[in-house]
Every structure is written in C-alpha cells, then in structure tokens.
C-alpha positions as CSV (number, residue, x, y, z in Angstrom):
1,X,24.3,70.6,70.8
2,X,21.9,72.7,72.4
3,X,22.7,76.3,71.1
4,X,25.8,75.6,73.1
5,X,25.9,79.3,74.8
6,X,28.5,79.8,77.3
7,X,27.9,79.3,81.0
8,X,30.5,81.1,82.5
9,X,30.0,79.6,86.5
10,X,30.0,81.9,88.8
11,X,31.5,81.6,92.8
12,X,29.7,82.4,95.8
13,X,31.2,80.8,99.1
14,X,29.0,78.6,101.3
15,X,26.6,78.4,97.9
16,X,23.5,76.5,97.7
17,X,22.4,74.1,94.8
18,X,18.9,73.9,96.5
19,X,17.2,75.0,98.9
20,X,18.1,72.4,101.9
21,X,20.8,71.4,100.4
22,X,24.1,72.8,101.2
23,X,27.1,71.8,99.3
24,X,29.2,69.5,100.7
25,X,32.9,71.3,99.6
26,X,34.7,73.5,102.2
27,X,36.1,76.8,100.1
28,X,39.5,75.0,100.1
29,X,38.1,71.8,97.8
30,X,36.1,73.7,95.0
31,X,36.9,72.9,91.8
32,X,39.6,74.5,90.1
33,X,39.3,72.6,86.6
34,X,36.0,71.5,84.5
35,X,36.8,67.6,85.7
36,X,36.3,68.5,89.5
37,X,33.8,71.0,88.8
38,X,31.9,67.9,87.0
39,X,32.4,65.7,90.3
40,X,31.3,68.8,92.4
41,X,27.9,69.3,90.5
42,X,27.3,66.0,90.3
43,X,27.5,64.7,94.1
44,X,25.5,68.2,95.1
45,X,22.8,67.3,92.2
46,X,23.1,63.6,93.4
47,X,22.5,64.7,96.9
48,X,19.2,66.9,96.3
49,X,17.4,64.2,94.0
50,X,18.0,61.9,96.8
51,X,17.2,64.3,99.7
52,X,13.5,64.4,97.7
53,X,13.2,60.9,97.5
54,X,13.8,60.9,101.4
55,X,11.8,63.9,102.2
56,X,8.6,62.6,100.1
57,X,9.4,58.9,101.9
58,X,9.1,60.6,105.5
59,X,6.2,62.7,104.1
60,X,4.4,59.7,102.7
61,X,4.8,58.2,106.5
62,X,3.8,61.5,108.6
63,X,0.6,61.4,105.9
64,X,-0.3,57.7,107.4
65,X,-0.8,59.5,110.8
66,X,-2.4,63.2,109.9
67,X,-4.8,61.7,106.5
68,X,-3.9,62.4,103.1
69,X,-6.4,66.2,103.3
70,X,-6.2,68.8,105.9
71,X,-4.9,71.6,107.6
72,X,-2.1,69.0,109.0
73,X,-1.7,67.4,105.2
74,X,-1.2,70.4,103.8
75,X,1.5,72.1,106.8
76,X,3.5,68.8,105.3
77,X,2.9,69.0,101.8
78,X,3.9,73.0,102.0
79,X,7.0,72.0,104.0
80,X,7.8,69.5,101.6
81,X,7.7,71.8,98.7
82,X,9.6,74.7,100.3
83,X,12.8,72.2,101.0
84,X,13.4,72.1,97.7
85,X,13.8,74.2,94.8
86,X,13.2,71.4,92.7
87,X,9.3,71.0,93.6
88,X,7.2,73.2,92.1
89,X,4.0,71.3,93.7
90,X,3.0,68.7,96.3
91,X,-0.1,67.0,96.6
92,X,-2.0,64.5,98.1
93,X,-4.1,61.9,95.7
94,X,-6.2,59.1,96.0
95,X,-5.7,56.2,94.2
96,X,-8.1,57.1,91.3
97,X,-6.1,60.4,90.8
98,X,-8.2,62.6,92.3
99,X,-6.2,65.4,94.1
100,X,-7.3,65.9,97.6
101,X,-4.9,68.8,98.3
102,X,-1.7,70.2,97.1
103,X,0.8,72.9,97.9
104,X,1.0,75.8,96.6
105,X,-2.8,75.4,95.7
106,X,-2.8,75.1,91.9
107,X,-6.1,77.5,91.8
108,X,-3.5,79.9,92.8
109,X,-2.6,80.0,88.8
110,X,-3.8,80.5,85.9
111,X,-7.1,78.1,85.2
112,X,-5.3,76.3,82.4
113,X,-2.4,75.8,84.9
114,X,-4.7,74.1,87.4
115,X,-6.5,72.0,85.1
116,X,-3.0,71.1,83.8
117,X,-1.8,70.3,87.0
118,X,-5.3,67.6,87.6
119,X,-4.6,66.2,84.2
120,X,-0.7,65.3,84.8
121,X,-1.4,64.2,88.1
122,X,-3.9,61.4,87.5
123,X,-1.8,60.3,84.2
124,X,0.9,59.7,86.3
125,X,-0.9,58.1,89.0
126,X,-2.5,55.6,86.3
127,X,1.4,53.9,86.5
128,X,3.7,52.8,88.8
129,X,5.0,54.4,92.0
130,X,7.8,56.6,90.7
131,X,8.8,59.1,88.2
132,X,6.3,59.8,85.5
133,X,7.3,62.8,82.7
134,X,4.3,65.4,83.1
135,X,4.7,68.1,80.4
136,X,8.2,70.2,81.8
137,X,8.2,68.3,84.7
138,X,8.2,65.0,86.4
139,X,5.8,63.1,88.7
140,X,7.2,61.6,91.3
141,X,4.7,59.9,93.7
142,X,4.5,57.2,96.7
143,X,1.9,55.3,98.0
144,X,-0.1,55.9,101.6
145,X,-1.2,52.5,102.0
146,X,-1.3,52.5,105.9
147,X,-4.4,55.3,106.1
148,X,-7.9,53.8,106.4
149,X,-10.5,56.1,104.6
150,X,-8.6,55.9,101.3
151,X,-7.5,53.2,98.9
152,X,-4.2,53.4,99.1
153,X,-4.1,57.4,99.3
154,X,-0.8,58.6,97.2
155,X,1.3,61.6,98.2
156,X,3.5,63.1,95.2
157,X,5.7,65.8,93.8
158,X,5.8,67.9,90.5
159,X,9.9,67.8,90.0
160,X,11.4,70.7,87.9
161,X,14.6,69.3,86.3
162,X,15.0,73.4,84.8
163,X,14.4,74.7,88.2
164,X,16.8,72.1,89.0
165,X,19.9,72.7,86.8
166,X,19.3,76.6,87.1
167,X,21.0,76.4,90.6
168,X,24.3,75.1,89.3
169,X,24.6,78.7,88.3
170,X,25.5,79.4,91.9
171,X,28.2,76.6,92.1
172,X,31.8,78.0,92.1
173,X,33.8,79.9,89.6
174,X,36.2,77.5,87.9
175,X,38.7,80.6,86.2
176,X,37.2,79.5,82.6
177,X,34.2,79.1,80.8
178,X,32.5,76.2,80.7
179,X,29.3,74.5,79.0
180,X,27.2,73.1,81.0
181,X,23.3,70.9,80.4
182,X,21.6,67.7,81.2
183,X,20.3,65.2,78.6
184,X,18.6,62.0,79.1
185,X,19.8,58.6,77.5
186,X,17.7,58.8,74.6
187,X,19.7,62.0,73.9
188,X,17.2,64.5,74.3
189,X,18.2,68.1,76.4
190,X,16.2,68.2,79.7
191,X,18.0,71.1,81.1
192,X,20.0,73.7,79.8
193,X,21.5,77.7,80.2
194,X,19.6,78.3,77.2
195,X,15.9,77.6,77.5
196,X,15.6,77.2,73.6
197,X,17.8,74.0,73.7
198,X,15.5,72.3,76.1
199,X,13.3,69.2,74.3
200,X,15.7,69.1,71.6
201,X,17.3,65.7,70.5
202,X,20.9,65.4,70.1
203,X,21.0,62.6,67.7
204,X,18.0,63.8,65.7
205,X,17.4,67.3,65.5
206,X,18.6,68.9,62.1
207,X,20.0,71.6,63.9
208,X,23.1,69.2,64.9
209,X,22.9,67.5,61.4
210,X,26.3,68.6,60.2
211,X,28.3,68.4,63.3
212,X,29.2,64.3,62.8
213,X,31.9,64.5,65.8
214,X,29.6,66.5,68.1
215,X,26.3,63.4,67.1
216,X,29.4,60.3,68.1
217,X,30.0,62.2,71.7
218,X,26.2,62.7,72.0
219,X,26.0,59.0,71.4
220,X,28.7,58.4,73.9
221,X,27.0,60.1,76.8
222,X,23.1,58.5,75.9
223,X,24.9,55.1,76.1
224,X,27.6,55.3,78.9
225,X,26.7,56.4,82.5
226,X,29.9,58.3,82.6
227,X,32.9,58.9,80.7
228,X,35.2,62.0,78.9
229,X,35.8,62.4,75.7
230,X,37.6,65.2,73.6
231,X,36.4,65.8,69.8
232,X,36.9,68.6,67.3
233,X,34.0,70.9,67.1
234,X,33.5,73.0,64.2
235,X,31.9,76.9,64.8
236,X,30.3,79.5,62.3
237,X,34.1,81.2,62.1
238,X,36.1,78.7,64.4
239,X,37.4,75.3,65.3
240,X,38.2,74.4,68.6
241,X,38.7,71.2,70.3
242,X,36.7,70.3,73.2
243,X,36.4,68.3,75.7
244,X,33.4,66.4,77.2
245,X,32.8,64.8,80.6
246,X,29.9,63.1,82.0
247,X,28.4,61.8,84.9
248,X,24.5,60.3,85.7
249,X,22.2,61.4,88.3
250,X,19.0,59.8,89.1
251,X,15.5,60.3,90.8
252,X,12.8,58.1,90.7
253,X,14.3,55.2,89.0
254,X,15.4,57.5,86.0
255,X,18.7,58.6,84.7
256,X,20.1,61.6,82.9
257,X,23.2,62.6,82.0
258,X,25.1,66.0,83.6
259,X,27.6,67.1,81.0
260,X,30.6,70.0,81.8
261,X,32.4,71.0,78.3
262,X,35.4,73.3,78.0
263,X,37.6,74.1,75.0
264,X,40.6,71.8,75.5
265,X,42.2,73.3,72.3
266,X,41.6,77.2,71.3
267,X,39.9,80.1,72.3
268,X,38.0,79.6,75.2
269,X,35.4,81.6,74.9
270,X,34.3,79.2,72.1
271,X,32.8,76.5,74.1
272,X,29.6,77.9,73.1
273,X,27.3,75.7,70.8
274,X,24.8,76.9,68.1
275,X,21.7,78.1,68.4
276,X,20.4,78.0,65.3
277,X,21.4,75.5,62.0
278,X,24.1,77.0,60.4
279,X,26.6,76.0,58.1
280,X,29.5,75.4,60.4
281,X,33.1,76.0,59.1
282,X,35.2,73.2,58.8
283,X,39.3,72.4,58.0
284,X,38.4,72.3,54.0
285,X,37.6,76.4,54.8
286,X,40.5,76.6,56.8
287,X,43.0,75.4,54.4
288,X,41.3,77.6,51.5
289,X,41.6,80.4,53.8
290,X,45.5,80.2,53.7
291,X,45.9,79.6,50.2
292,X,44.1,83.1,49.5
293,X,45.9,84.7,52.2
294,X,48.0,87.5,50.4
295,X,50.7,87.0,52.7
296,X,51.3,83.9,51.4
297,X,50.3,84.1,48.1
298,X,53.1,87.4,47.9
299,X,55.4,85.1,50.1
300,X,55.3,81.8,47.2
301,X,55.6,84.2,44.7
302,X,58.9,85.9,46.0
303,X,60.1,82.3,46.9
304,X,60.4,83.2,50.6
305,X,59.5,80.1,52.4
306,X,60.1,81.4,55.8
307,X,57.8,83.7,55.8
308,X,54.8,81.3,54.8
309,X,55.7,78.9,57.5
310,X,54.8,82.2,59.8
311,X,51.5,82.0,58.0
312,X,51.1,78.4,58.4
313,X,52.2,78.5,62.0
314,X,49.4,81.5,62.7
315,X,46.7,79.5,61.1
316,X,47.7,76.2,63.4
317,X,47.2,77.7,66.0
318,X,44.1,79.9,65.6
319,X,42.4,76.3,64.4
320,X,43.3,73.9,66.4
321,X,43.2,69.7,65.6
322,X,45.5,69.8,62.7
323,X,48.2,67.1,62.5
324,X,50.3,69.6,60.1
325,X,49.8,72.2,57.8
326,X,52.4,72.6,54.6
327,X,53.2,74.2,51.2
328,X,54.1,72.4,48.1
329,X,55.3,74.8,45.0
330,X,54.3,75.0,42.1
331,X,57.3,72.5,41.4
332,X,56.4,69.8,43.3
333,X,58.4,70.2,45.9
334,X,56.6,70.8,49.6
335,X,59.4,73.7,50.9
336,X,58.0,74.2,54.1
337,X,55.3,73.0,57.0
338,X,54.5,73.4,60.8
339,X,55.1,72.2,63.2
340,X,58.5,71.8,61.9
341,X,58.8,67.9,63.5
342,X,55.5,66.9,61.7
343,X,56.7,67.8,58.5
344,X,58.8,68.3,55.0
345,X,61.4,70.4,54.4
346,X,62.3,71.5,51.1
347,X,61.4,67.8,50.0
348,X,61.3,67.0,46.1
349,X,58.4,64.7,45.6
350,X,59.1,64.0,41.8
351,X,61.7,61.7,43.4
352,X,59.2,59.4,44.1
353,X,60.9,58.2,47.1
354,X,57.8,58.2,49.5
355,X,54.2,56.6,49.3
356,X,51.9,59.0,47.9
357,X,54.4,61.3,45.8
358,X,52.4,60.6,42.3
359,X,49.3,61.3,43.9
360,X,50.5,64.5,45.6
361,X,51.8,65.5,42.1
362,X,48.4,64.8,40.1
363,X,46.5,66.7,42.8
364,X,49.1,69.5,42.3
365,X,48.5,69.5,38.3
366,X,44.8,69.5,38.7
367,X,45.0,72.7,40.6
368,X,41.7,72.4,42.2
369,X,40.7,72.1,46.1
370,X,40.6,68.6,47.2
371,X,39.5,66.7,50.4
372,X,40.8,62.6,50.8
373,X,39.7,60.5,54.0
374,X,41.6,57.3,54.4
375,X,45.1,55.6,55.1
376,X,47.8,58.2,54.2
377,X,51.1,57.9,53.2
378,X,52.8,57.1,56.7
379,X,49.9,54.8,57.4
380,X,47.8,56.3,59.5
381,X,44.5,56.7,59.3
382,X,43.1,60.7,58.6
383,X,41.8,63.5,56.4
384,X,44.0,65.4,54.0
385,X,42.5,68.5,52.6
386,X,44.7,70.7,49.7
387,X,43.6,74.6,48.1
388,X,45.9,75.6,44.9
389,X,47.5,78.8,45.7
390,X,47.5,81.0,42.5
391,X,48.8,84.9,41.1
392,X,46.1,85.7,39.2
393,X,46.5,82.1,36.5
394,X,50.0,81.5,37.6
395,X,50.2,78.7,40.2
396,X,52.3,79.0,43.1
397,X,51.8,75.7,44.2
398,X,49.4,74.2,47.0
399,X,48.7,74.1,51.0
400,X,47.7,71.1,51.9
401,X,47.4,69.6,55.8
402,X,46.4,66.5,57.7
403,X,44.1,66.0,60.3
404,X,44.2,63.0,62.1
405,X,41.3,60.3,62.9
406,X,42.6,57.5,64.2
407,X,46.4,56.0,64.9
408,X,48.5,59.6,65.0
C-alpha cells in the first residue's frame, strides 16, 4: 500500500508534533506497543487540527477589530502561521477571492508559486466555509462578517497534511518498526514516509493490484472510522502477517484515516510495503520452494522422515500464516507435518478412511503443482496448495499445506 517503506519512530522526550502543540504523554505513558503508539499519534494529531480550527476562529475575531489588510492583519496572520507547522500560508480575502494579504507573502516564491497560491485561494473561497483540497494542500477558511468596508471579508489557511504527518517522526520510539501513513475514505494516500506513495489510491492503483488481502483491509479503513485488523501480506521474497489499526482525525469537516502497521507474524523488519508493482511471492512459491529443497528431496529419498519435518518446521516459521505444512510419499501415505498437533503422522490415505483421501491420491498421481480454495476435508473453509517432490523422474511424493481463510 504505499511503497510501504519502514518508519522506524524514533524517541525524543518532551517531543513536539507541531509547533504549539506539545504532547500530552508524561515519559512514563509513551507507547510501548503499535496499538498505544496509534492512540498516542492520534489524540496529538487530533489535538493540532483542532488547535487550528481554534486559532483561525480567534484570528477571524481579532480580524473584525484590526480590518482584514494591514500592518495589524498581517502581525496576526504571521502569528497564526508560525503556531503551526501545519500552515504553510495565512491570508486575508474578500469575498470575491481577492487576497488582501497573506503570511509569509507568497511573492516571496517562485512567480508560479504565487500565482498558484491566488488561484487555489479564490477556488476555494467560491464554496463553503471550510476545508477545500488546493493542489498538496487544503484550504481552510472562515468568514469576517462583523468588518464594515468588506463583504463579508474571509481570513484562511493553506493546511499541509505532509508537513503534517512528517512530525510524527518525532513521536516516541516504540522498540519495533512500524508503518505508518494517512489515507482518506475514498482510499487515496494523503500522507506518507515515502513521498512517492502520496496521491496514490489504495483500491485502484495497479501497483496494489495483486495484493487481494492488503485491497479488503484498505477497504476496511475507507469505510470504518476505526478498527484493527490482521491480514497476510505477501513481499517480493517474504510473507509476513500484519497487523493494521486505525483511527480518524478531522479538520474542517473532513476525515482521514491515521494507520500504524507492524508485522504481527515474522520478521519485523518486513512491515515495509512496495514501492514499485512487483510480482509478490505467495504460499504456492513457498510450498514449491520446499519441494526443491535438497534437504528434503535427499531426506524422502533415504526415507528419513524426521529430518523433513526439520525442513517443514524451518519453512513455517520463516513464512508465517500457514495452518500446516506436510509430506505425503510417493505411496500415498502423508509420514510427516508441522506443527505436529495440526497434522498426520505416518497416515495411509489409500485407506480411504477420511474425506478427501481419493482426491489427495489423484493429485499425488498427477504429479504436478496444484492450488484448491474451498471447504477442506475437516470442514473448514481455506487454501490447500501441493508441489511434487521428484529425484530426477522418480517421485518422492508431495508437500502440500493449508492455509486458512475462514473457520480454523
């Protein structure tokens, strides 16, 4: 989602998340797991979007005394702008859009900057009091209605939501890496540790095309104002599972989500996401991976079932998300699996004594990788994937494994 890179969070006691707005955890209370760490960002994020909305409302009233333009104006447009990390500009407007003055003065830029700045003003201006996207940023403005040489004079704010999120970088260290970015409900990244993710849609962009567990959490957080979720997400060379939890912030009368993933499941380093489409690998790999192994392949030929279970048990572990992972010979009976309480042991299934045997058997004799998705033979509801191990043309048998979707 977002070239998910890593954003390792980093401590630094008595830190800011913007300027005027101290956190509101003592050193003793900071988050020591990713689901305080979430509740942490999200009341100091919480606090700052409401802080502007108070500082532009006092502004907006100080403005009804001192006039929308002058040396007074502008004092309390800079002041309002240097509260907050957040505001890039503040201005003073009249109703038609026009900007009567603003802080820092946009001249100060680049020319295409300034005219920029006049063009997203008075769009935003043409709608309701609010938030209006302008560009990168927001518009958030309020009217003057009070001040008598005007019609109804406006006072505003160019809002930031990068500038924003880049200051959760100073929130505390956690012990573990973490993901962390902002999307809005239509699913589309507003804010992010890596630039190249911003603007990019979740549920559309072909970059996340492949990854259907990572597009039904994405769902999840555009349609539900908070929540946590854990889903299996498969890497260029890994699987981990992860876990996902949300919470909404708002300014302005908008909403986006704040999102804090961790790997729940694996290495931890992997909670990174792609940044780039890639072809990401998946349990069918996995399980083809094993079947090649030499270890094993040397192991089922010597009839030393002990010492494949090791190899099962290695790849279990490395890949996360597997209900169990087991080898059938080239006999039909499955000798071995791990965990050990998940599966058979030296079980014959020409005995035909469990649902499933026959089918087992025919995808034994076809000798050729297979993937099933439906009920399985204990009644549960999953994936089964199965690679043919072979010695050059003589089988050895198969490794096949479950992976659970529902009722396990």
């Amino acid at each position: 989602m977002r070239g998910f890179l890593r954003l390792v969070v980093s401590g630094v006691l008595g830190s800011v998340l913007l300027s005027g707005c101290a956190s509101v955890s003592s050193f003793r209370d900071r988050p020591r797991d990713p689901e305080s760490l979430l509740r942490y960002l999200h009341a100091d994020m919480q606090f700052a979007f409401s802080q502007i909305e108070s500082d532009l409302d006092g502004t907006a009233r100080m403005l009804e005394r001192t006039g929308p333009s002058g040396g007074a104006a502008r004092e309390l447009l800079e002041g309002l702008s240097l509260r907050h990390a957040a505001i890039s500009t503040a201005f003073s407007a009249r109703s038609d859009g026009a900007v009567v003055a603003s802080e820092p003065i946009p001249h100060r830029q680049t020319e295409s900057q300034s005219d920029d700045f006049e063009a997203r003003v008075m769009s935003a201006l043409g709608g309701a009091p609010g938030l209006h996207a302008a560009g990168d940023s927001h518009v958030l403005w309020k009217p003057i209605p009070a001040f008598r040489e005007f019609d109804e004079a406006r006072v505003g704010v160019l809002v930031s939501l990068s500038a924003t999120f880049d200051m959760i970088r100073s929130a505390p260290r956690i012990g573990e890496p973490v993901d962390v970015w902002m999307v809005d409900p239509n699913g589309v990244i507003v804010a992010d540790a890596d630039g190249r993710e911003v603007g990019r849609s979740l549920l559309s962009d072909s970059t996340y095309a492949s990854h259907t567990e990572m597009l039904n959490v994405a769902a999840m957080i555009a349609e539900q104002r908070r929540g946590r979720v854990q889903y299996t997400y498969f890497g260029p060379d890994f699987i981990v599972v992860k876990e996902a939890g949300w919470e909404t912030v708002r300014l302005g009368g908008k909403e986006w989500r704040l999102v804090v993933e961790h790997v729940a499941e694996g290495n931890p380093e992997n909670v990174l996401r792609i940044a780039e489409p890639f072809t990401p690998m998946t349990y069918q790999q996995v399980i083809s991976n094993i079947a090649i192994d030499s270890r094993v392949r040397s192991a089922a030929a010597d009839a030393r079932p002990s010492q494949v279970l090791a190899v099962l048990r290695e790849y279990y572990e490395r890949y996360p998300g597997l209900y169990n992972v087991q080898w059938m010979d080239a006999n039909g009976i499955t000798q071995v699996g791990y965990p050990i309480g998940r599966s058979l042991d030296a079980y014959d299934h020409r005995s035909g004594l469990r649902p499933g045997d026959e089918w087992l058997l025919g995808v034994l004799n076809a000798q050729e990788m297979h993937s099933e998705s439906g009920r399985l033979a204990d009644g549960n509801v999953g994936e089964m994937y199965v690679a043919p191990v072979r010695n050059g043309v003589m089988s050895l048998g198969m490794i096949y494994a479950v992976r659970p979707t529902a009722g396990m």
